[in-house]
C-alpha positions, 0 to 999 in steps of 0.5 A, a space after each residue: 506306813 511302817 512309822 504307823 507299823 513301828 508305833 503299833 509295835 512299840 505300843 503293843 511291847 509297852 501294853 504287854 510290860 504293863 501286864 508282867 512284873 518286873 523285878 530288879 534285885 542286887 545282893 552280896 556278901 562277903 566273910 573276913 576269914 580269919 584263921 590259924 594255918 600251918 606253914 609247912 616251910 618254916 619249921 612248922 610254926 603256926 601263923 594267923 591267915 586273913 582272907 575274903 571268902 563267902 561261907 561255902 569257901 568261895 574266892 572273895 566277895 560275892 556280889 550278883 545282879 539279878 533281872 526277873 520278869 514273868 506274866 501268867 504264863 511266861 517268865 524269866 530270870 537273868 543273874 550275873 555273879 561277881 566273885 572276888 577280883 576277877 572271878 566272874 560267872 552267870 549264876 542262872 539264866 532261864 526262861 518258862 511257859 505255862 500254858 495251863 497251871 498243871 504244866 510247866 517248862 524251863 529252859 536254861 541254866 539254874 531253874 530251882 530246886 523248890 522240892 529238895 531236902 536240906 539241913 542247914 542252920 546255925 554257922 551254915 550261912 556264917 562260915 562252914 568248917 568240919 561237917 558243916 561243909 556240904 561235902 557228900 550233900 551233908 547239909 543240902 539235899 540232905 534227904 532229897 535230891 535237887 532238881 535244878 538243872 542246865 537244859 530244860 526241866 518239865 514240871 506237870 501237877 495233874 491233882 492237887 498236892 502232887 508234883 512232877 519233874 524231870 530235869 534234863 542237863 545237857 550243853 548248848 546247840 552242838 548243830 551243823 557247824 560242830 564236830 561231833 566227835 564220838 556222838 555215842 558218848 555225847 551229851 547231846 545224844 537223847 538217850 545219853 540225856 534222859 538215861 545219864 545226865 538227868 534228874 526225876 522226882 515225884 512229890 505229893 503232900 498228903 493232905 495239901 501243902 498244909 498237911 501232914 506228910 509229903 512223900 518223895 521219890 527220886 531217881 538220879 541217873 547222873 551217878 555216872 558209870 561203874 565197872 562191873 563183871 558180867 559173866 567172864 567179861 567186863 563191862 560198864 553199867 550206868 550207876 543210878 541213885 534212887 531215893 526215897 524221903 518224907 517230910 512229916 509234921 507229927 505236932 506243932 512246931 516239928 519238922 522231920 525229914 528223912 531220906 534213904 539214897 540206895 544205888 542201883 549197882 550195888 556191888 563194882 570194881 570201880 567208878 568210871 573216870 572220863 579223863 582215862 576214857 582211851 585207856 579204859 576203852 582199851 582195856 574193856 574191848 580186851 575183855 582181860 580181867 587184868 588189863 581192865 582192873 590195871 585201867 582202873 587201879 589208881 580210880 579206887 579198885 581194892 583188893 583182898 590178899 592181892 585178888 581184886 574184888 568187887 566193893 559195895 557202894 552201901 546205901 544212905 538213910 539220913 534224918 533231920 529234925 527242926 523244933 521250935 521249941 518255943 517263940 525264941 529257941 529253935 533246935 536241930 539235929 541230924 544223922 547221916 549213915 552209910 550203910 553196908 559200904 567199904 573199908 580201905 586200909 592204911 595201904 589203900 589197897 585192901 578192903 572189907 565190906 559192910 562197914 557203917 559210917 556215920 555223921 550226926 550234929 545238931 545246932 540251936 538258934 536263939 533270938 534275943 529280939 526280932 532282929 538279933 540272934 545267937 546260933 551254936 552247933 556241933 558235929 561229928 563223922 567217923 572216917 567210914 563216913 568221910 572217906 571210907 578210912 578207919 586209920 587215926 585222924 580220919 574222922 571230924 569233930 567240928 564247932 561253932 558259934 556266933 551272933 546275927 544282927 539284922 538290919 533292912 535289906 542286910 545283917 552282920 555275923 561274927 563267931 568262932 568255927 574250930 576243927 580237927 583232922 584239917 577240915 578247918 578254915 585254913 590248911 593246918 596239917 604237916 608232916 614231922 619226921 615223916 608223921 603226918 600231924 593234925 593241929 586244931 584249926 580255929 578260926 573267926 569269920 565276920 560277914 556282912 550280907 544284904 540283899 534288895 
């Protein structure tokens, strides 16, 4: 009898394999980053630096397995990274169930990010140096947030075109075993998720994925917290990012995005920092205005004429334009702004609201033939922008250029990426006689990439 049980077991495994598909996937890179650097211990001299990395600076070599399987209704998605020659890490692993096409959930780590905002093109996938680093989401997520996440997320589509999420990040079971500390700041609490640590977002595309528009509204509410005053007291509140975007189709060939990220504090003193929580939890219970802003002195609070004063966080409206111009050449061009935000001067103390940042670049990619490529870009942020600095060298100016070969499964790049102000490859600043200098950086990546 329990053969008979087992056969039917097996059978039955072996019958629903049949139904689902599996898929099985390797693919790597790797960018032999060559570069000049600065040897700060040898009078300054300059010296050429090689090293393994990935284009998003990572340490050595990626490589990464990946294991997915799905039917109607249920599916998975296991990927294991390796990094360099030890780093290692899971890159997602994730389950779903649609029970019904209008509604689904995912369970895990890494479930996708399939209505975002980005901007990436030309030396993105080659080496990023300047501007092209994703630093302040400049390239993903450029006009819409990301919806992956590291606990559940629910997606639910009643109509046609229109598209619902909410992605709930949270760590794994902290249950009957576990001390749970503080449980009114865990991140295993409920209304910590859904009111802190967690992502929504609502797209519908006018007309169907086809047609002319699709308009976006998000709110993030993992900003974290911010210390504002309430009447003659202290206190934090939750800092929320709502952002609103559309991506239009006005004529064959052109693509336009553009996204505006507005906080819902819009005036504070600080940012909340997790790593002083006792000290900062002491000073807010004294409910002493300097006690508080002392807590929160080296997390940023400016002052004006020695009065501590609140700062504004500005708002972000950012665009992005792709043409193909014709068959072979297609162009790119974004801006990003930072509007109404502040200023901090050379002390690093005092400040000035209602300050402008601004980032714009633009690239072209040009194919020579089905499986070759040229591709060059340009960019430049002031330092309002970057840094919310307006001192000498805290701005960007960065460039790039470089061929792509493709091959079945795989392609090999090389160009040369230049930056200034120490945003290049390698570490290029120093310091003279006290003087901080800022020489050009430069450097040559060649990466090879395959996947199959």
């Amino acid at each position: 009898m329990k053969k008979l049980v087992a056969t039917a077991a097996v059978a039955a495994m072996l019958g629903s394999a049949a139904f689902a598909d599996v898929n099985v996937g390797l693919n790597g890179q790797n960018v032999w980053a060559i570069g000049n650097s600065t040897d700060t211990g040898n009078d300054n001299s300059s010296e050429v630096m090689m090293s393994n990395a990935t284009p998003w600076h990572g340490d050595g070599t990626r490589n990464q397995i990946s294991v997915e399987a799905s039917n109607e209704n249920f599916g998975g998605k296991f990927a294991y990274n390796h990094n360099g020659d030890a780093n290692t890490g899971i890159d997602c692993g994730w389950l779903w169930y649609s029970p019904v096409e209008q509604f689904k959930i995912w369970a895990g780590k890494g479930t996708g990010d399939n209505i975002r905002g980005d901007a990436c093109y030309s030396t993105w996938d080659l080496f990023r140096v300047g501007t092209m680093d994703n630093g302040d989401n400049r390239h993903e997520a450029f006009t819409f947030q990301g919806q992956d996440s590291t606990g559940a997320k629910i997606g639910v589509f009643p109509i046609e075109g229109l598209q619902i999420y909410a992605s709930l990040n949270y760590p794994c079971w902290n249950g009957r075993d576990a001390d749970a500390g503080d449980i009114g700041d865990s991140e295993n609490k409920l209304t910590n998720i859904l009111g802190r640590q967690s992502k929504y977002a609502l797209a519908y595309a006018i007309g169907g994925d086809e047609g002319i528009a699709t308009v976006k509204l998000g709110l993030d509410t993992t900003a974290g917290r911010v210390v504002v005053k309430d009447g003659d007291d202290m206190k934090l509140k939750d800092q929320n990012i709502l952002n609103i975007a559309a991506d239009i189709k006005p004529m064959e060939n052109l693509f336009i995005s553009v996204g505006a990220f507005i906080p819902t504090v819009q005036k504070y003193y600080a940012a909340y920092d997790a790593n002083k929580l006792a000290a900062i939890e002491t000073a807010i219970a004294s409910n002493d205005l300097d006690t508080i802003l002392a807590a929160f002195d080296d997390a940023g609070i400016l002052a004006v004429d020695g009065e501590y004063v609140e700062k504004s966080a500005g708002n972000k409206v950012n665009l992005y334009a792709r043409y193909g111009a014709t068959d072979e050449l297609t162009i790119h061009a974004q801006v990003g702004t930072k509007i109404g935000t502040y200023l901090i001067d050379k002390d690093g103390k005092n400040k000035k609201d209602g300050q402008f940042g601004i980032f714009v670049a633009g690239g072209v990619d040009y194919k020579l033939a089905d499986d070759l490529k040229l591709f060059a870009d340009v960019g430049y942020a002031n330092g309002i922008y970057l840094s919310n600095k307006n001192a000498d060298n805290t701005d960007c100016m960065n460039f790039g250029i470089g061929v792509q070969k493709d091959y079945e499964g795989c392609s090999v790049s090389a160009g040369f990426v230049g930056a200034t102000n120490g945003t290049g490859m390698y570490k290029t600043t120093y310091t003279d006689n006290g003087d901080t200098k800022y020489p050009f950086s430069w450097g040559i990546p060649l990466r090879v990439s395959y996947s199959f």
